[in-house]
VEXMAR-795468 format. One record per residue (C-alpha): x, y, z. Coordinates in nm, 2 decimals, padded with zeros to 4 digits. Layout:
! VEXMAR-795468
<node east="X" north="Y" up="Z"/>
...
This chain:
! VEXMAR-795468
<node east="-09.31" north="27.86" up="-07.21"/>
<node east="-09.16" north="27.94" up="-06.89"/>
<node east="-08.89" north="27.89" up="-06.65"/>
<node east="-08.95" north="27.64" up="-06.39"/>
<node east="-08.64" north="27.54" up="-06.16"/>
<node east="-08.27" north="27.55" up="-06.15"/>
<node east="-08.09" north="27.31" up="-06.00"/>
<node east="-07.72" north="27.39" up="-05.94"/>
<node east="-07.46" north="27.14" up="-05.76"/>
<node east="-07.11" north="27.26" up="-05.77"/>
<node east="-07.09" north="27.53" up="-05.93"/>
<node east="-06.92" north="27.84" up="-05.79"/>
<node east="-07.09" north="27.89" up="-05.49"/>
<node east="-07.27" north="27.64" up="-05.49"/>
<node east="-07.12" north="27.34" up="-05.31"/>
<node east="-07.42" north="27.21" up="-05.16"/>
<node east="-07.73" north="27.07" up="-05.43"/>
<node east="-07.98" north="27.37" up="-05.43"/>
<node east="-08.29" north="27.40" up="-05.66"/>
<node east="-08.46" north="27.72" up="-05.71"/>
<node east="-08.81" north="27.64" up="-05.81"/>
<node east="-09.02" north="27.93" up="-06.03"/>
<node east="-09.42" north="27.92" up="-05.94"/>
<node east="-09.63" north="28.20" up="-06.02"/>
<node east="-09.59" north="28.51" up="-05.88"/>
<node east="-09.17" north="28.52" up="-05.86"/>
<node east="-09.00" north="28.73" up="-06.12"/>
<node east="-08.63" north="28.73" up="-05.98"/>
<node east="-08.40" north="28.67" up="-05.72"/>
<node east="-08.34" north="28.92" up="-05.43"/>
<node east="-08.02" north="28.94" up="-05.24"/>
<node east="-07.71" north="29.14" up="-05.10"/>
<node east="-07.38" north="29.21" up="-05.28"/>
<node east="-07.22" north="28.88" up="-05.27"/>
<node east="-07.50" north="28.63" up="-05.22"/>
<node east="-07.44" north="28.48" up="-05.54"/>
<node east="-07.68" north="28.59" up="-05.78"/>
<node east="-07.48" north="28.68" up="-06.07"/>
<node east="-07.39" north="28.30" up="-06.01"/>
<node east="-07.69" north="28.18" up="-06.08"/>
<node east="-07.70" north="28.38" up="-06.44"/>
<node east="-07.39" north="28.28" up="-06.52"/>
<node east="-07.54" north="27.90" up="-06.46"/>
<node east="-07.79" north="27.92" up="-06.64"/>
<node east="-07.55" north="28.14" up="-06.91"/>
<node east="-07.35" north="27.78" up="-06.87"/>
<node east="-07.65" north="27.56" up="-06.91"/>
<node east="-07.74" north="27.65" up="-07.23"/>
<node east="-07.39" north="27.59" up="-07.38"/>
<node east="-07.18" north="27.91" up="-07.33"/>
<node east="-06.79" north="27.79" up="-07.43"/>
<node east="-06.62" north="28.17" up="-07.32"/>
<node east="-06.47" north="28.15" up="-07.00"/>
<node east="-06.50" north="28.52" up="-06.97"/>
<node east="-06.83" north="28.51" up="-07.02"/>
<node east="-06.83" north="28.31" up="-06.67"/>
<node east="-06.61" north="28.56" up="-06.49"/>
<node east="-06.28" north="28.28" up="-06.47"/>
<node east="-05.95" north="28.19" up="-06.62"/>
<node east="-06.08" north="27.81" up="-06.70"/>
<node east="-06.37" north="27.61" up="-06.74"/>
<node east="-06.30" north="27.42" up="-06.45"/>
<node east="-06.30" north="27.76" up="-06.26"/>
<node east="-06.65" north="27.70" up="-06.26"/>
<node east="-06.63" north="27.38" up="-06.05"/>
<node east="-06.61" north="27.43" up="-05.64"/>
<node east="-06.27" north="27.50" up="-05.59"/>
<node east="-06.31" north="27.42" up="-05.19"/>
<node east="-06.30" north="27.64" up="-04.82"/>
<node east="-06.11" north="27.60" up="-04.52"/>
<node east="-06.41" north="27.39" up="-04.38"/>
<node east="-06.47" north="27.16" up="-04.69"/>
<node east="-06.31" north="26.98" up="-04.94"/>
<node east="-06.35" north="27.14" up="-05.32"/>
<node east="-06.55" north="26.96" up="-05.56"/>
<node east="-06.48" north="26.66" up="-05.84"/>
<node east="-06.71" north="26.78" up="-06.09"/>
<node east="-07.01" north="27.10" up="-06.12"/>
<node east="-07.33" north="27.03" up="-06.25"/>
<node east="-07.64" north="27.24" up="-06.35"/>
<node east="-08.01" north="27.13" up="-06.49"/>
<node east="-08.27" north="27.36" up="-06.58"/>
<node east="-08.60" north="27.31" up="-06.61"/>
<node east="-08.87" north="27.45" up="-06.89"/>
<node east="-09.20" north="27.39" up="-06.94"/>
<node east="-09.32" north="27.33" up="-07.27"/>
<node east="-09.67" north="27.30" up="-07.24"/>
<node east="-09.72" north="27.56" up="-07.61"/>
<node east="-09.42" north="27.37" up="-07.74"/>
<node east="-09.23" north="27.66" up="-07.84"/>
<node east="-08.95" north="27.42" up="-07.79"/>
<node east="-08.90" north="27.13" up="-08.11"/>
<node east="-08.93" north="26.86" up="-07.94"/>
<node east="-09.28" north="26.63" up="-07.77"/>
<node east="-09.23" north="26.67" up="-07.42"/>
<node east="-09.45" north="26.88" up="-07.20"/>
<node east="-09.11" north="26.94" up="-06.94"/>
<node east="-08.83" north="26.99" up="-07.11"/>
<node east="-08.46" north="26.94" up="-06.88"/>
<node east="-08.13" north="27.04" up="-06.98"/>
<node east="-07.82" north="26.93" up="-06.83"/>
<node east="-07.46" north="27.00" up="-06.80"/>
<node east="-07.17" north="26.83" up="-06.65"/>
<node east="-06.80" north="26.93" up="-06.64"/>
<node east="-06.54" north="26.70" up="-06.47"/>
<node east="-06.18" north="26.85" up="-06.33"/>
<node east="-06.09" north="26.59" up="-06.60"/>
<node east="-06.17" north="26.80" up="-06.84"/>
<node east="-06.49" north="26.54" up="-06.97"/>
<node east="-06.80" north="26.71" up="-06.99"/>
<node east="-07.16" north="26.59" up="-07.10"/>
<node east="-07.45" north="26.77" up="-07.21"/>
<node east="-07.87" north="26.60" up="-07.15"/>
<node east="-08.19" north="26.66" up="-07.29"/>
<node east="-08.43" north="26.48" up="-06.99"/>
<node east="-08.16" north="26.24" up="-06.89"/>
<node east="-08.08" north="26.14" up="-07.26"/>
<node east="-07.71" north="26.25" up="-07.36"/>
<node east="-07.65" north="26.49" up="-07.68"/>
<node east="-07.47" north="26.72" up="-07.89"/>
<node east="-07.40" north="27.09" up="-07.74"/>
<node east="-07.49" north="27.13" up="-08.12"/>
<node east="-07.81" north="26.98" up="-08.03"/>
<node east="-07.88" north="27.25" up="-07.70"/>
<node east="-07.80" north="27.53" up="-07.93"/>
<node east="-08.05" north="27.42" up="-08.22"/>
<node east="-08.34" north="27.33" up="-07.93"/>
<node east="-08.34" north="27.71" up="-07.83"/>
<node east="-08.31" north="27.85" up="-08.17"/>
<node east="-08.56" north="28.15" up="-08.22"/>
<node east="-08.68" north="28.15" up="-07.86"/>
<node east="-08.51" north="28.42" up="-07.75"/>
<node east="-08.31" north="28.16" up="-07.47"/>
<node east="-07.98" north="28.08" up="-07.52"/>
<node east="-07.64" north="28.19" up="-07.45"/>
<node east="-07.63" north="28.48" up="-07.73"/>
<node east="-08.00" north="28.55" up="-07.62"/>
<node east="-08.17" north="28.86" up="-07.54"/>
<node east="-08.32" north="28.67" up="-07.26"/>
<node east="-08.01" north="28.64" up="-07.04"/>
<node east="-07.90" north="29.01" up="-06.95"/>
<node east="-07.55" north="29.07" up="-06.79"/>
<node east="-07.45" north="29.32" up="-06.57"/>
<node east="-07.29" north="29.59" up="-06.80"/>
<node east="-07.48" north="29.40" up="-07.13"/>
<node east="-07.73" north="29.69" up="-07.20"/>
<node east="-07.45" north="29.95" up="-07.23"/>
<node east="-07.29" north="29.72" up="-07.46"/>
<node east="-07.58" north="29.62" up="-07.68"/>
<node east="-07.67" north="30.01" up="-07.73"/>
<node east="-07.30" north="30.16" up="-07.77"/>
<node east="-07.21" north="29.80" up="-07.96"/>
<node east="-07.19" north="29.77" up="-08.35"/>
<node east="-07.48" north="29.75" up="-08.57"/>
<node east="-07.43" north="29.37" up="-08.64"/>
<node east="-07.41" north="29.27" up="-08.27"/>
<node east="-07.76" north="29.47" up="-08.21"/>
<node east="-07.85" north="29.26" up="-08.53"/>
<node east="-07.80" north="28.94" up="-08.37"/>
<node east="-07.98" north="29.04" up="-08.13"/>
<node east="-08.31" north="29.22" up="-08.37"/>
<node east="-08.29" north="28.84" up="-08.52"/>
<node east="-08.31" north="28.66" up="-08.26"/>
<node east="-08.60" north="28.88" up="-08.16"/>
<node east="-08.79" north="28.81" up="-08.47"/>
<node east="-08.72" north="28.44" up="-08.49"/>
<node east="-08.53" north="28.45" up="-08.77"/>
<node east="-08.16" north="28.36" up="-08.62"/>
<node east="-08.24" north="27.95" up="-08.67"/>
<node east="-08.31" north="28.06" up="-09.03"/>
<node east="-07.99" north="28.22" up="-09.10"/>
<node east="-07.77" north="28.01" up="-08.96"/>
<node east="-07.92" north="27.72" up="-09.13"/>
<node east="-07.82" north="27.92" up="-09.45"/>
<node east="-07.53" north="28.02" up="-09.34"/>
<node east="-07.42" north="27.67" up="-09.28"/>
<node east="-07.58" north="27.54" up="-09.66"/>
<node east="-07.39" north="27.87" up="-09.84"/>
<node east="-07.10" north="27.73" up="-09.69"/>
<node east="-07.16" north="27.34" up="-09.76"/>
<node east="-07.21" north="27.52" up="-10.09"/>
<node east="-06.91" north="27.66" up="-10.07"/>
<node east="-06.72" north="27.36" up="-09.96"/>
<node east="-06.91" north="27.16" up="-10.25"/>
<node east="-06.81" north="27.43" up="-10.49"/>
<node east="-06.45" north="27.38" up="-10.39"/>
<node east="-06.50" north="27.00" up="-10.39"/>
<node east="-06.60" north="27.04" up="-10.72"/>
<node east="-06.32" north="27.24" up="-10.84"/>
<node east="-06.07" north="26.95" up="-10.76"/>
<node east="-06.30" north="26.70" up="-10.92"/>
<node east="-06.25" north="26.88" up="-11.25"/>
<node east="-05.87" north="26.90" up="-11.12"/>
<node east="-05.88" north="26.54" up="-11.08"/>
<node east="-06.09" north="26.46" up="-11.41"/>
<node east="-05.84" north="26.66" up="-11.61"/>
<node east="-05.57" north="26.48" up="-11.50"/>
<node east="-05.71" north="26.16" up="-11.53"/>
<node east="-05.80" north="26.27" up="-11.92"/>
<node east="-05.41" north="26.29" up="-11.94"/>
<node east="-05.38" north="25.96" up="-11.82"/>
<node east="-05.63" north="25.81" up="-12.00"/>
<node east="-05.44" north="25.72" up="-12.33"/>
<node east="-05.16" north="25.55" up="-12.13"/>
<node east="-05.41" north="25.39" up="-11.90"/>
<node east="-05.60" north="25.24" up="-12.23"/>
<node east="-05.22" north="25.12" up="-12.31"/>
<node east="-05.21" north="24.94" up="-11.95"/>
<node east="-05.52" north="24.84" up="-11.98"/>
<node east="-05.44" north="24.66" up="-12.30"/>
<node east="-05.15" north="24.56" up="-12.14"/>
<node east="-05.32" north="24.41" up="-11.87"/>
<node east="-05.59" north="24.24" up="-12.05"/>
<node east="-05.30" north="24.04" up="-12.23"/>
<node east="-05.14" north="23.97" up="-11.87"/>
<node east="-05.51" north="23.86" up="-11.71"/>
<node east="-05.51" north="23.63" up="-12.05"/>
<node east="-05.15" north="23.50" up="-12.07"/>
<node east="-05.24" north="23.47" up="-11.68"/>
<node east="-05.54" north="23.22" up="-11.75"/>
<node east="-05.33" north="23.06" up="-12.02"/>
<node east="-05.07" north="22.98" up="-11.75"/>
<node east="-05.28" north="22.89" up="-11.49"/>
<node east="-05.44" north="22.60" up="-11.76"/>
<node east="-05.04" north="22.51" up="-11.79"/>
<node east="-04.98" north="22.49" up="-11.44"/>
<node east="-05.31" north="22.30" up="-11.36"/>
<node east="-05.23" north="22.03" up="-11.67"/>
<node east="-04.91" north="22.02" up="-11.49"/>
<node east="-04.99" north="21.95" up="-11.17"/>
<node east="-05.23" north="21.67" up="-11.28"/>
<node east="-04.93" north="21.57" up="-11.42"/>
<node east="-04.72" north="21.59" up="-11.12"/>
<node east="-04.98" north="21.45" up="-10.98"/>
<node east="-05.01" north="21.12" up="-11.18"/>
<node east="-04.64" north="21.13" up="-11.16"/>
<node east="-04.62" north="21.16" up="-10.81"/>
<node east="-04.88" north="20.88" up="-10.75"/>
<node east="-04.66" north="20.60" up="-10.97"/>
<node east="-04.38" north="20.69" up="-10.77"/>
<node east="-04.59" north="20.65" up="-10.46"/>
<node east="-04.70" north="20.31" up="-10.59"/>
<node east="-04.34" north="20.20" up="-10.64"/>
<node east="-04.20" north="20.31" up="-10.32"/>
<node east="-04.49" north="20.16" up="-10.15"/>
<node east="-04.35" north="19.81" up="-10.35"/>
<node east="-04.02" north="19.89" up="-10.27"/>
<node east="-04.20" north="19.94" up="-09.89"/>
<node east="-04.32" north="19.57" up="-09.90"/>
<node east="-04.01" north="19.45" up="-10.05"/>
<node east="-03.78" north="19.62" up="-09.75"/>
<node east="-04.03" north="19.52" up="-09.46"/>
<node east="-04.01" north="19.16" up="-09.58"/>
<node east="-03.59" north="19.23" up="-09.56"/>
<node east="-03.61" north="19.40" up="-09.26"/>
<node east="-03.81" north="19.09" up="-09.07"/>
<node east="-03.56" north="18.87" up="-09.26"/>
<node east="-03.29" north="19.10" up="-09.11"/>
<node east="-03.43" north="19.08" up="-08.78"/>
<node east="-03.48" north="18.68" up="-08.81"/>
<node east="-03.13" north="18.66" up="-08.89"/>
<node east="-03.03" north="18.92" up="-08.62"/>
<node east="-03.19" north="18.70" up="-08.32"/>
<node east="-03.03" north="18.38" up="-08.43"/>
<node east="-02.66" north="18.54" up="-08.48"/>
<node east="-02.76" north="18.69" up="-08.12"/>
<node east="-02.81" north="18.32" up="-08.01"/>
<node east="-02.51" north="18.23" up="-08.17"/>
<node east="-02.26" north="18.54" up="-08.07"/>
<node east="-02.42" north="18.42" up="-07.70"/>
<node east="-02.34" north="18.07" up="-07.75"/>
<node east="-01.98" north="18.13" up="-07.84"/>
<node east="-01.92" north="18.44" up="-07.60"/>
<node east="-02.02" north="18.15" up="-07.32"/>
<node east="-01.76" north="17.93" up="-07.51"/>
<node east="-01.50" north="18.17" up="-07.45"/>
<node east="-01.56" north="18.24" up="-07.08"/>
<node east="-01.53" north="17.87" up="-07.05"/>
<node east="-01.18" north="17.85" up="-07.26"/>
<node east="-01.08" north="18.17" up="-07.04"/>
<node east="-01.16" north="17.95" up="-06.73"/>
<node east="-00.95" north="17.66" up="-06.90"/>
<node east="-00.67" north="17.90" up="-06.95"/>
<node east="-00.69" north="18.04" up="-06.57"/>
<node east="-00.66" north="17.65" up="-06.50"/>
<node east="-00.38" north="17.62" up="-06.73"/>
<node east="-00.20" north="17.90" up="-06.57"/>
<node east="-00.29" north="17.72" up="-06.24"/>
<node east="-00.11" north="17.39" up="-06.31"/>
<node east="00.16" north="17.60" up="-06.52"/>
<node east="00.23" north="17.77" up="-06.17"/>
<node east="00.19" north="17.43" up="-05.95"/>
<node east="00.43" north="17.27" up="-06.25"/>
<node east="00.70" north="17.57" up="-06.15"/>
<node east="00.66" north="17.54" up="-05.79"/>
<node east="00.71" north="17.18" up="-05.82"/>
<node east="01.02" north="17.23" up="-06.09"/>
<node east="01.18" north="17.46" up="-05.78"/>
<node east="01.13" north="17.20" up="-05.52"/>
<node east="01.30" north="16.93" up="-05.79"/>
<node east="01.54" north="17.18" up="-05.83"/>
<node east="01.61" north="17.25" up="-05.46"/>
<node east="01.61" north="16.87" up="-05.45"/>
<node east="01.90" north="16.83" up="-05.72"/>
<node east="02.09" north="17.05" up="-05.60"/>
<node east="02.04" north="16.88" up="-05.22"/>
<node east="02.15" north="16.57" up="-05.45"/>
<node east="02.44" north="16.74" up="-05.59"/>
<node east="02.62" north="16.85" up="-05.23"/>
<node east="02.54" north="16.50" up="-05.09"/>
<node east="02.69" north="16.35" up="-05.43"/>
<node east="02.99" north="16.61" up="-05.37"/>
<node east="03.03" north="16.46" up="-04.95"/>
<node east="03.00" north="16.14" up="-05.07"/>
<node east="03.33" north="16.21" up="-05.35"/>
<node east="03.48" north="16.33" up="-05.00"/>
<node east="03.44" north="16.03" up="-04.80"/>
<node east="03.65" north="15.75" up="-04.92"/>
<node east="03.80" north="15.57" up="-05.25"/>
<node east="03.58" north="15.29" up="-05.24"/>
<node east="03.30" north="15.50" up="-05.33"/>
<node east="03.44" north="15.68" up="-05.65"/>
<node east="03.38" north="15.42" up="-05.90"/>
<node east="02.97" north="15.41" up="-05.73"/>
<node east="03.00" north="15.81" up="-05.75"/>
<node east="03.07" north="15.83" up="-06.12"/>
<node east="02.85" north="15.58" up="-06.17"/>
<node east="02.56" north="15.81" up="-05.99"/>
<node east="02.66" north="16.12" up="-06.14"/>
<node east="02.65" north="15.96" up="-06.48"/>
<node east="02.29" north="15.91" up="-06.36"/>
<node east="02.27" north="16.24" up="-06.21"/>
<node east="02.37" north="16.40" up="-06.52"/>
<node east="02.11" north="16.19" up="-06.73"/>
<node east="01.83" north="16.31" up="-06.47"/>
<node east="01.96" north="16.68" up="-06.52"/>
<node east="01.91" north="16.65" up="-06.94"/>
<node east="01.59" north="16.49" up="-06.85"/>
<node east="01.53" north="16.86" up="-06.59"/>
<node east="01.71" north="17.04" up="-06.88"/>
<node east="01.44" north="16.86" up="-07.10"/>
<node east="01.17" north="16.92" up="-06.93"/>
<node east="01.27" north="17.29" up="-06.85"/>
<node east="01.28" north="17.37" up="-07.23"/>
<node east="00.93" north="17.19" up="-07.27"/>
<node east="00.78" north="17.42" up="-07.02"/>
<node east="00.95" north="17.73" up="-07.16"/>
<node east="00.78" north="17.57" up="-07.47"/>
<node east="00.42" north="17.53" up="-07.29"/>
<node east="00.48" north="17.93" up="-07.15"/>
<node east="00.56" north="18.04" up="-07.54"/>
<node east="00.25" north="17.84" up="-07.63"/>
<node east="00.03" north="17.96" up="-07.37"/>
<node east="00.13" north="18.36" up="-07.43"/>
<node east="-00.02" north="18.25" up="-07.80"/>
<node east="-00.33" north="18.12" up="-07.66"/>
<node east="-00.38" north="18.47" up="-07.47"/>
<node east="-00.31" north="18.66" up="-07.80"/>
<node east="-00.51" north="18.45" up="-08.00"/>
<node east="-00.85" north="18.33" up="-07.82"/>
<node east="-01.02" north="18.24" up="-08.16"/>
<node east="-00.71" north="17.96" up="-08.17"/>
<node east="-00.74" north="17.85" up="-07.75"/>
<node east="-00.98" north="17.57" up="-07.79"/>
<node east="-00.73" north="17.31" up="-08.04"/>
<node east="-00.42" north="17.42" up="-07.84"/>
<node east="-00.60" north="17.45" up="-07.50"/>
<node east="-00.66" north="17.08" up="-07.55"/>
<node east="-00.28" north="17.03" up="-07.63"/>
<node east="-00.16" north="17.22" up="-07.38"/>
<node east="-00.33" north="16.98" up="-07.11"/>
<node east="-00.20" north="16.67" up="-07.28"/>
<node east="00.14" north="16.79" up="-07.23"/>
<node east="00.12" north="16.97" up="-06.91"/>
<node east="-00.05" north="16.58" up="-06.82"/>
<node east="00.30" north="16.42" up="-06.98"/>
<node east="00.51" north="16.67" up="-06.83"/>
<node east="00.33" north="16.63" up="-06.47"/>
<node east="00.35" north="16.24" up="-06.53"/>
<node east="00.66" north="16.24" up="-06.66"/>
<node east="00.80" north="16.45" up="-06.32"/>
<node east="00.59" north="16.21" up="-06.10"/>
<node east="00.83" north="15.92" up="-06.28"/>
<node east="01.16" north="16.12" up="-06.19"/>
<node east="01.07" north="16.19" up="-05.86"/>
<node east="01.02" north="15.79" up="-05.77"/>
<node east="01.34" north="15.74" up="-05.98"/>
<node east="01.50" north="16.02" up="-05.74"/>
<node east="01.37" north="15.81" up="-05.45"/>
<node east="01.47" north="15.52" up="-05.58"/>
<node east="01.83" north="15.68" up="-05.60"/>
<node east="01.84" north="15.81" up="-05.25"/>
<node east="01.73" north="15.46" up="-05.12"/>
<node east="01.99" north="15.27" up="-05.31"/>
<node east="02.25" north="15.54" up="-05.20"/>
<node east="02.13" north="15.48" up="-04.84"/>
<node east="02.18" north="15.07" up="-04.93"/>
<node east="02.50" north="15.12" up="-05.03"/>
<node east="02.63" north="15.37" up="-04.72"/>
<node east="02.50" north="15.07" up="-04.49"/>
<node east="02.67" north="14.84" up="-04.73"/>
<node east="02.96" north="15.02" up="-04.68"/>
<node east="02.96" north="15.08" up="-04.35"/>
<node east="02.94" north="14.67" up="-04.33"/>
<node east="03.22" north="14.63" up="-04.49"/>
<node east="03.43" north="14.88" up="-04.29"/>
<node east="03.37" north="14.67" up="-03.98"/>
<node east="03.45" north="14.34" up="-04.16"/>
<node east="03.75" north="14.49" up="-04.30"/>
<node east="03.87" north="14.62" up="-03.94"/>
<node east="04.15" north="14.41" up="-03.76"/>
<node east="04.10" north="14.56" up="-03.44"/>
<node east="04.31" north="14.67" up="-03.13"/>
<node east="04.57" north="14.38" up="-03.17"/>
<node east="04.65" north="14.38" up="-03.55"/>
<node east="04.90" north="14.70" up="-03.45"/>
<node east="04.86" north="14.85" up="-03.81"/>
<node east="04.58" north="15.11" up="-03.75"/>
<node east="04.64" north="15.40" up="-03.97"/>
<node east="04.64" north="15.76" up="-03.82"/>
<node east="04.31" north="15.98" up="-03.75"/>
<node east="04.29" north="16.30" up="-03.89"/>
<node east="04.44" north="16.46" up="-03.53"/>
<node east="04.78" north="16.18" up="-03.63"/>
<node east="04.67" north="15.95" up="-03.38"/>
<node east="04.67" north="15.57" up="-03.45"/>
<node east="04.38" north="15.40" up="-03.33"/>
<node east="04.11" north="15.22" up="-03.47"/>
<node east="03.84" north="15.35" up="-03.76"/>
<node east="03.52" north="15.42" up="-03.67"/>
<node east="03.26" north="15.40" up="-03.90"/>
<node east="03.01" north="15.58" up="-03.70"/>
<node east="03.24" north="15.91" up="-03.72"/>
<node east="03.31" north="15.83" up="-04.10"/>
<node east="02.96" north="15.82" up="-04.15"/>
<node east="02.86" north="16.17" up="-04.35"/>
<node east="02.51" north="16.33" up="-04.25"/>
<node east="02.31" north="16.42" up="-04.50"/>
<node east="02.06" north="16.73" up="-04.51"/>
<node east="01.75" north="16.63" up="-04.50"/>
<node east="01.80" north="16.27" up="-04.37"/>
<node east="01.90" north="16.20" up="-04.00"/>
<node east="02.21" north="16.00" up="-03.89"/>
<node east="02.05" north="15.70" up="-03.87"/>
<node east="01.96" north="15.67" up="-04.21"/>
């Protein structure tokens, strides 16, 4: 077994990848102070697992990554493989070449390779037991390490004797089963702690033990209740189902009896609503004719009272017309209880019709006599309007009557008896000037 190549990328010095390749004939490498050999045993030192940073010469493992010059940019990560060859496989393992690999990130992750396949540092350390390579080996020699090992303390030359005669792998594999052993031996000591405790527990534990066989037992006991009641439940549950789905039938055949009945008082309510908008319209034609019945009450009025000033000139004009006066406003008055009449009736017929708006479930019976006596009332004006007519021609009959008289009854110029005007002069009457003009009616009339 020999030393091959390293192959060192980052580390220290070493920015750019360099491999230093070991033929026959090379024993070591040659250079000035400076050059960077002691950088090259310490990664090699690094290689094969060293963890001491002052072993490396720095303050922190990622010392030992390029930390950069003025001309280039330091380094992410530092690596270094070396290469053995195993052809008398000294080495445990069945590869004629054996490469190991480190890598350190200024993360702080690291890996460690055997040919490319990642391990165990624990692993590095067990492939080079006995060989006389490895970090504690006697086959890496520092600078000031040979005044160490021969002024150092007869265990650390002892290390170093072992590892000589191969025995180092041995003794730390019983190192590590005396203290497995150990650790067992302790292990076992609280197993006995534990199993003496448990002893003390073991009478009550029996007691809860009993306890809960009886609870696992009353348990199964309840569970047989509780399934016997659910089928119970069940058969309960399903008779009240059947009933409600009755009960279901029953109401659907109510509710589509509901809804029958529902649609035809819709009809109906429809019907009637139409009803009403029609007696509505009957009232608004009441009002109507109630308002055409007052408008036509005014103008009789206006007319009676025309009546009454003529009736008053006519008083005025002479005696021969006082007994025909009286007899006219006997007449007149009749006519006004007939007005007076006929006002309370339609005072009446307003009463009435404030009911009807009140009380539209009552407005089709009295709507109907409502029109029957606004009808009798209408009529019944119509007949005292031609009976006012009537009055106004006879009056005008017996003014020309009158008047015919007057000129019969006149002597003339040569009877000598005329009686005095109204000025105190005596001359003849005339009955054109004693004629009394009416309002409404023209002179000739």
């Amino acid at each position: 077994m020999y030393l091959k190549s390293i192959e060192v990328q980052g580390f220290k010095s070493f920015a750019h990848k360099i491999k230093f390749d070991f033929h026959n004939g090379i024993t070591g490498i040659v250079g000035p102070n400076g050059s960077g050999k002691s950088n090259v045993a310490d990664a090699v030192r690094w290689v094969l697992g060293e963890q001491r940073v002052k072993q490396l010469r720095g303050g922190t493992m990622q010392d030992v990554i390029f930390s950069g010059t003025e001309n280039r940019k330091p380094l992410s990560y530092a690596s270094v493989a070396i290469t053995l060859d195993n052809s008398d496989h000294q080495l445990s393992i069945d590869f004629e070449e054996v490469t190991v690999t480190r890598k350190l990130y200024r993360s702080g992750e690291s890996e460690y390779l055997i040919n490319g396949s990642g391990c165990r540092l624990k692993d590095v350390n067990e492939l080079f037991y006995d060989t006389g390579i490895g970090k504690e080996g006697y086959s890496i020699i520092g600078q000031g390490q040979i005044d160490r090992i021969l002024s150092g303390k007869p265990e650390e030359r002892r290390e170093l004797f072992d590892e000589a005669a191969g025995i180092v792998k041995f003794k730390r594999r019983k190192n590590l089963s005396v203290k497995k052993l150990e650790e067992e031996r302790q292990n076992l000591l609280r197993v006995n702690d534990i199993l003496a405790e448990l002893e003390k527990q073991v009478g009550p534990l029996e007691r809860q033990a009993e306890t809960a066989r009886e609870y696992l037992k009353k348990k199964e006991e309840l569970k047989t209740y509780d399934i016997n009641m659910f089928l119970l439940e069940t058969e309960r549950l399903e008779e009240q189902v059947r009933e409600l789905t009755g009960k279901l039938e029953i109401t659907k055949g109510e509710l589509e009896e509901s809804s029958g009945k529902y649609d035809s008082m819709k009809t109906e309510y429809e019907t009637v609503e139409e009803q009403v908008d029609a007696i509505d319209a009957a009232i608004e034609k009441a009002k109507s004719q109630l308002n055409e019945t007052n408008l036509l009450k005014q103008q009789l009025e206006n007319q009676i009272e025309l009546l009454k000033e003529q009736i008053n000139s006519m008083h005025m004009n002479d005696a021969h017309y006082d007994q025909r006066a009286r007899t006219i406003t006997s007449e007149v008055g009749v006519r006004k209880d007939q007005l007076e009449e006929l006002g309370r009736e339609e005072e009446e017929l307003k009463r009435q019709i404030d009911g009807q708006t009140r009380l539209e479930n009552q407005a089709r019976a009295e709507l109907i006599e409502v029109q029957a006596r606004i009808a009798s009332v209408t009529a019944s004006v119509e007949r005292h309007k031609d009976e006012i007519m009537e009055l106004l021609n006879n009056r005008a009959s017996t003014k020309a009557k009158i008047q015919k008289y007057d000129v019969r009854a006149d002597p003339g110029p040569q009877g000598g008896n005329e009686p005095p005007d109204d000025r105190g002069q005596g001359r003849g009457r005339d009955p054109e000037r004693e004629t009394e003009w009416l309002p409404g009616r023209t002179k000739g009339d």
